[in-house]
C-alpha positions as CSV (number, residue, x, y, z in Angstrom):
1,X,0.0,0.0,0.0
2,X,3.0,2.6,0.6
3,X,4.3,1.7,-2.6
4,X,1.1,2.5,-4.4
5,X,1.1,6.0,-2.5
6,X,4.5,7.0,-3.0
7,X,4.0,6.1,-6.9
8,X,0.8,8.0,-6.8
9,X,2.5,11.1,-4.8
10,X,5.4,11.0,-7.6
11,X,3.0,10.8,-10.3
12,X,1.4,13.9,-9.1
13,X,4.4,15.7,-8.4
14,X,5.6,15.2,-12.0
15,X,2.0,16.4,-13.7
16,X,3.2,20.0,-13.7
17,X,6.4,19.7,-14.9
18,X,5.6,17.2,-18.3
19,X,2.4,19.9,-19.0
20,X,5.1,22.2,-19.1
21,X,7.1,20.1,-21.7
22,X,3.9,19.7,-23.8
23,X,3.9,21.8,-26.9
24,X,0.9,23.8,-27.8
25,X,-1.5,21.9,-30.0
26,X,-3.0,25.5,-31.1
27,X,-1.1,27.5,-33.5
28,X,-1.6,31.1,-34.2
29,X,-3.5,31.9,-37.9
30,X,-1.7,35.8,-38.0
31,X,1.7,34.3,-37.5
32,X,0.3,31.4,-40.5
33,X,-0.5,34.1,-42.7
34,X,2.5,35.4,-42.7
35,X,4.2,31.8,-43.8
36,X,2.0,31.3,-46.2
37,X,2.8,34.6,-47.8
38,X,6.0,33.9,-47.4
39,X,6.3,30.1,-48.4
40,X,2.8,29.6,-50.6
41,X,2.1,32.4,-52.2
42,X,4.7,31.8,-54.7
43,X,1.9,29.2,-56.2
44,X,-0.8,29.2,-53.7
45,X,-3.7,31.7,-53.4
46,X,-3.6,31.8,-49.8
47,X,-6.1,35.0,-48.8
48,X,-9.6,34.9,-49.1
49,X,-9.6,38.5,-50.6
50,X,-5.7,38.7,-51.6
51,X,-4.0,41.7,-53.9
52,X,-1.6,39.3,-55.6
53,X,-1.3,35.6,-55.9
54,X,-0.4,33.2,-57.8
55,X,-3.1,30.2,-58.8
56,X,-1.0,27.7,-60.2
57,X,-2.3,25.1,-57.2
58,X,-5.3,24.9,-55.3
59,X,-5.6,28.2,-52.9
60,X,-6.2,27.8,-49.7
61,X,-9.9,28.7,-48.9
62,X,-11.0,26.0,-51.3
63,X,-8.1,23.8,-49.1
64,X,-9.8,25.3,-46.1
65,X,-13.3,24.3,-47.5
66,X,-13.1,20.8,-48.3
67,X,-15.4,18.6,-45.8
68,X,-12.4,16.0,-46.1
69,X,-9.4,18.5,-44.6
70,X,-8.9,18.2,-40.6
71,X,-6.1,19.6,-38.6
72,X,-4.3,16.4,-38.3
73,X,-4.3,15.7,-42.2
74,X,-3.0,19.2,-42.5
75,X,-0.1,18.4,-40.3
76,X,0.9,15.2,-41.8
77,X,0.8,16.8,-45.2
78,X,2.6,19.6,-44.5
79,X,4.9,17.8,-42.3
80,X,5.9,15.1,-45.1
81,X,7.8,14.8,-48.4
82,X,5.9,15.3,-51.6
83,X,7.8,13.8,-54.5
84,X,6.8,10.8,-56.3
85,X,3.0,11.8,-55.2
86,X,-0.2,13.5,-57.2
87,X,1.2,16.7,-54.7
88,X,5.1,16.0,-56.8
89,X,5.3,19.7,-57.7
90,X,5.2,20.9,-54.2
91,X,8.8,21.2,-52.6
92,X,9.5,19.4,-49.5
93,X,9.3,22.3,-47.1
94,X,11.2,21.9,-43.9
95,X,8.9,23.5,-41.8
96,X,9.3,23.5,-38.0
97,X,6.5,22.5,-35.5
98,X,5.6,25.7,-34.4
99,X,5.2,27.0,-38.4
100,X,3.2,24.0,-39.4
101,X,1.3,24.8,-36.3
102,X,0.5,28.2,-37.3
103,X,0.0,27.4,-40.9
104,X,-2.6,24.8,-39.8
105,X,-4.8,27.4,-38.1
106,X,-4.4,30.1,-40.5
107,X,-5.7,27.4,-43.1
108,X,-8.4,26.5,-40.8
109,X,-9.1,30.0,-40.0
110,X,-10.1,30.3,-43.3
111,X,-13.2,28.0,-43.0
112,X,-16.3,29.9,-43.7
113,X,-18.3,29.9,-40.7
């Protein structure tokens, strides 16, 4: 029974510390935006009412809209390598976490509502 309490007291102890560790799951759309205007728009329409863009791929409010597209998909996609696929023309972008984070939720952001 001591056992089982000390493992429990340790257990709790540690809770605060590895919630510290964890990496936010939310990432912010302004700091997205930005990305994507400086990595997408190259070929990507990536504002709902932009200036200037190119259109040689799909933009990303019809990305954005597709009933299919989930945060998690996002991540995986933007997260690995794209030759050999139907996505081939799209460089393999060494993105950090925190930038496909935030390029995650701009995309989302851009969801009508």
């Amino acid at each position: 029974m001591r056992q089982i309490m000390l493992g429990a007291a340790l257990a709790l102890a540690l809770v605060p510390h590895a919630m510290a560790q964890a990496p936010a799951e939310e990432g912010d759309p302004q700091k997205g935006l930005g990305l994507a205007r400086a990595w997408c728009a190259a070929c990507h329409l990536v504002e709902a009412n932009p200036g200037r863009a190119a259109d040689t791929a799909a933009t990303f409010p019809a990305i954005a809209a597709r009933p299919t597209v989930t945060a998690d998909g996002l991540r995986a996609f933007l997260s690995g390598q794209h030759s050999g696929t139907a996505q081939g023309r799209m460089p393999n972008l060494s993105l950090s976490r925190n930038d496909v984070e935030n390029l995650v939720a701009y995309i989302l952001s851009l969801r009508a509502r």
